[in-house]
N, C-alpha and C positions, 0 to 999 in steps of 0.2 A: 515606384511601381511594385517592390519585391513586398513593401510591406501590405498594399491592397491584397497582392495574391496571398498574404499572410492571414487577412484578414479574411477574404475569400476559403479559404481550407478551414478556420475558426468557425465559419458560421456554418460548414458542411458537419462539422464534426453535434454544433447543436441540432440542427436540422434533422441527424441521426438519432441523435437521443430523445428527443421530442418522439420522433414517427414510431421507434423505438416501444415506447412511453404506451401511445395511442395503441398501439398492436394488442402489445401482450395485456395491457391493463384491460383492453373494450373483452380479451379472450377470457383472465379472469375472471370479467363481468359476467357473461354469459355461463361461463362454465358452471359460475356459483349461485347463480339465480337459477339454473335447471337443478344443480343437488337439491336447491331448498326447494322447487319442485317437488320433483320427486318426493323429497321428506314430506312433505305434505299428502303426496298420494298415497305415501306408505302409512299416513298415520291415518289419513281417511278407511282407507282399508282395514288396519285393524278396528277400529271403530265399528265396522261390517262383522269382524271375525266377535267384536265382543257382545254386537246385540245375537247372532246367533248361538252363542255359547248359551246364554242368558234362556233365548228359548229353547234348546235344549235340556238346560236343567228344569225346566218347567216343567218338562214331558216325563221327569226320567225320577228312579226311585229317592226317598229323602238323603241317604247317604251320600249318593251323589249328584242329585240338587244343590247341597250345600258346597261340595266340593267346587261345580265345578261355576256357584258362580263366587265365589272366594277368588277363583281363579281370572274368571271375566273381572269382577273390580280390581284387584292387579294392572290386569293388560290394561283396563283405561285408567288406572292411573300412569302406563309409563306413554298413554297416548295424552294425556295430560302435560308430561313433561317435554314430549315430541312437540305439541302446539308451542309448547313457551321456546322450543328451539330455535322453529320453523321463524318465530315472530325475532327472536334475536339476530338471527341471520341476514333477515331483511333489513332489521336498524341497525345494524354494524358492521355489516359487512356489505352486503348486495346498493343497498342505497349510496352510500358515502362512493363505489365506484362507477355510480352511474353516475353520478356529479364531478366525478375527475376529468371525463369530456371538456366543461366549460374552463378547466386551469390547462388545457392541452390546446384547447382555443385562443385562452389568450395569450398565450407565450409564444403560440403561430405567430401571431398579429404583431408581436413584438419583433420575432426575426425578419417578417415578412418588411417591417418599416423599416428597420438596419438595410436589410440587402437595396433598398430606394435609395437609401442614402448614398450605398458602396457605390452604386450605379452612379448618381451623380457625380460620386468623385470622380470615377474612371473617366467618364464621357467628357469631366474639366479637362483630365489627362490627355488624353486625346485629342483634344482643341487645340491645346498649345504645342503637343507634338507637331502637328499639321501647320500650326502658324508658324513654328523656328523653323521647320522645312519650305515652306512656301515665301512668306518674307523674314528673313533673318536678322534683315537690318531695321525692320520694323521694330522698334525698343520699348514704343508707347504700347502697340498693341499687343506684344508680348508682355510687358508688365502687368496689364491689366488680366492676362489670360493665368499669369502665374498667382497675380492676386483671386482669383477665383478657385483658380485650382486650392491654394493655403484654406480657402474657407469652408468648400466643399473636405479635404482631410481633417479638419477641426470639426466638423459635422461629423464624419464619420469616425472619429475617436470618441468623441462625447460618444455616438450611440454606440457603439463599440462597447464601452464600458456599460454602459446602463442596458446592452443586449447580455454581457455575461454576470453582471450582478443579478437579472430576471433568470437567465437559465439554470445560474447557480442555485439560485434560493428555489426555483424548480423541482432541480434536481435533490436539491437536500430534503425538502418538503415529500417528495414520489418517494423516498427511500425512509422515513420517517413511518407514512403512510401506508404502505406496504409492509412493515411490521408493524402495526399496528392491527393490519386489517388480517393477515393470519394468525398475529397472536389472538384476538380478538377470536378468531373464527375456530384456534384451537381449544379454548377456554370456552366456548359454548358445548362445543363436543366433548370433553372431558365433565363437564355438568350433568347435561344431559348421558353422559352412557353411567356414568356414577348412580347419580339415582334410577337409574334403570336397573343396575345391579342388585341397588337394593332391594325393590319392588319385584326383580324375578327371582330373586333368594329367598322371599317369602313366596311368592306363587308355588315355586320348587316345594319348599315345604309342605304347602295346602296339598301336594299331588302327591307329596310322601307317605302324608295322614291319612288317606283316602282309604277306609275299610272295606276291601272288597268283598271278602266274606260275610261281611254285615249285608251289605247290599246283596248279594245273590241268595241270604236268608232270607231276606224281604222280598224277593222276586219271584225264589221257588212258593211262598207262602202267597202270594198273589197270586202264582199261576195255579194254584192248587186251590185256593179259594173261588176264582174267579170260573173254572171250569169245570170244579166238582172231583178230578184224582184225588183222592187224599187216600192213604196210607194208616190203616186205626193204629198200625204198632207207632208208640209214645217213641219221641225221639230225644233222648237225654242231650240238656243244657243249649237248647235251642227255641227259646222262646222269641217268636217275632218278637218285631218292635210295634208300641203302639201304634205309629201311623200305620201301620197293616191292617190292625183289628179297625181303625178309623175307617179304612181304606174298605174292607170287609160290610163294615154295618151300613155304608150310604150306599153300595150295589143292589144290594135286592132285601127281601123279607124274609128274613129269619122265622122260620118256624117250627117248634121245638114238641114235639110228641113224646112225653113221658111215659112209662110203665113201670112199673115195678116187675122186676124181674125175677122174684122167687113166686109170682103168684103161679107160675108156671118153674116148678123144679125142674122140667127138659131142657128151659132155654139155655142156650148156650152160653147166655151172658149170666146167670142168675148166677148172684153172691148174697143173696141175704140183705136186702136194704138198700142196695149199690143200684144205680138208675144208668142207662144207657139213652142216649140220642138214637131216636131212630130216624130222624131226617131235620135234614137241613137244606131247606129252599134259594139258591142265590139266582134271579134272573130267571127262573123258573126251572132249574138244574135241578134236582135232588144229588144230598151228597149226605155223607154218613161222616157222625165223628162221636165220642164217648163225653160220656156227662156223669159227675163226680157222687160222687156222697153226699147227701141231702139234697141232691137237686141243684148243684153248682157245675153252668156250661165251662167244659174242658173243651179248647179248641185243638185241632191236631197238632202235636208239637208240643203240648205242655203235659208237665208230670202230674199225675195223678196225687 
């Protein structure tokens, strides 16, 4: 009887580890299937943040069009390496512990037949208590009740053994498994933030590069094109950039009224041969700027 209840605490102690098993494994499950979630929402997102960057540099001057979508190809490149995460995560980690249910299943099923068995023993136990109590000198029918009983504990040794050979190799396999699945799951995330490192070490650069004085060149020469201030004093070593004058000539009709300025000695502009602009039409604006020697357009901003 002492070793049944022996056996009886043995199988409480598997029963443990199994439920054990099922808990925290089905919690990792979940836990890890909502980061990779998430990861995925976060990479949908930036995907959002990089088409608008994208139309943003559309709207915006060429210095920083270029910049800023140097900066948007970055981002989805590290949203690039977020998908190949997102996809690692589910084949190495999230899947293989939604399939450890069916090794928790079966290893039930294995203790659940043992304790059939224990039961049978006992209940032999039990028969022949009640027969050496009831008739004692009955020797036949107690024979046969101790021969039952010997075959019922030969039953429950064999499963015995064959219920702690399944739990062992169980338990070795969950602990196997379990480093494998967060070694696994740290080795994706050291991948992934690595070349993410990369990829924002150059974005950082592209934002280092970024000329902003270039750009607010191009901007005040846009605004001053575009709505006619302009300024005739020459402003040394500030020549727009092409895409300005580009930028200039498809707005409106240039049109250019020459004189010659000494034919009148009072004008104010008269140098002998030297030609000034007297208008300049953008969008129907008139706007003034000076015109060079022999009849070469000086836009405002350039030296003479």
């Amino acid at each position: 009887m002492n070793i049944v209840f022996s056996r009886d605490s043995q199988v409480r102690v598997m029963e443990n580890i199994v439920a054990n098993t099922e808990k925290y494994f089905g919690q990792f499950c979940s836990l890890l299937a909502a980061y990779t979630r998430k990861t995925a929402r976060l990479r949908d997102k930036a995907d959002q943040l990089v088409k608008q960057l994208i139309d943003f540099a559309n709207s915006e001057n060429p210095e920083l069009r270029a910049t800023m979508r140097g900066f948007a190809e970055d981002l989805a490149k590290v949203q690039d390496y977020r998908q190949a995460q997102v996809e690692r995560l589910e084949t190495k980690v999230v899947n293989p512990l939604k399939l450890y249910g069916a090794q928790i299943k079966q290893t039930r099923a294995e203790i659940k037949k043992f304790k059939h068995v224990q039961n049978h023993e006992i209940k032999q136990l039990e028969k022949l208590e009640k027969l050496r109590q009831k008739s004692p000198s009955d020797q036949q029918m107690i024979g046969q009740a101790e021969t039952r009983v010997q075959r019922a504990a030969v039953d429950s040794s064999r499963t015995t053994l064959h219920l702690e050979e399944t739990v062992d190799a169980f338990q070795r396999q969950k602990l196997k498994d379990l480093q494998k699945f967060f070694c696994d799951f740290v080795t994706i995330e050291m991948v992934f933030h690595a070349k993410a490192v990369e990829v924002y070490s150059s974005a950082f650069q592209t934002l280092e590069k970024y000329d902003l004085e270039r750009d607010l060149l191009d901007f005040r020469a846009k605004m001053q094109g575009v709505y006619g201030h302009y300024d005739t004093r020459l402003l040394a070593n500030t020549n727009p950039s092409p895409s300005v004058l580009q930028f200039l000539a498809s707005q409106g009709t240039l049109q250019v009224q020459l004189s010659r300025a000494n034919e009148d000695p009072e004008h104010p502009h008269a140098n002998h041969g030297r030609f000034s602009l007297c208008e300049w039409v953008v969008k129907g604006q008139p706007a003034h700027c000076v015109c060079g020697q022999g009849g070469h357009l000086m836009l405002p901003g350039q030296s003479l």
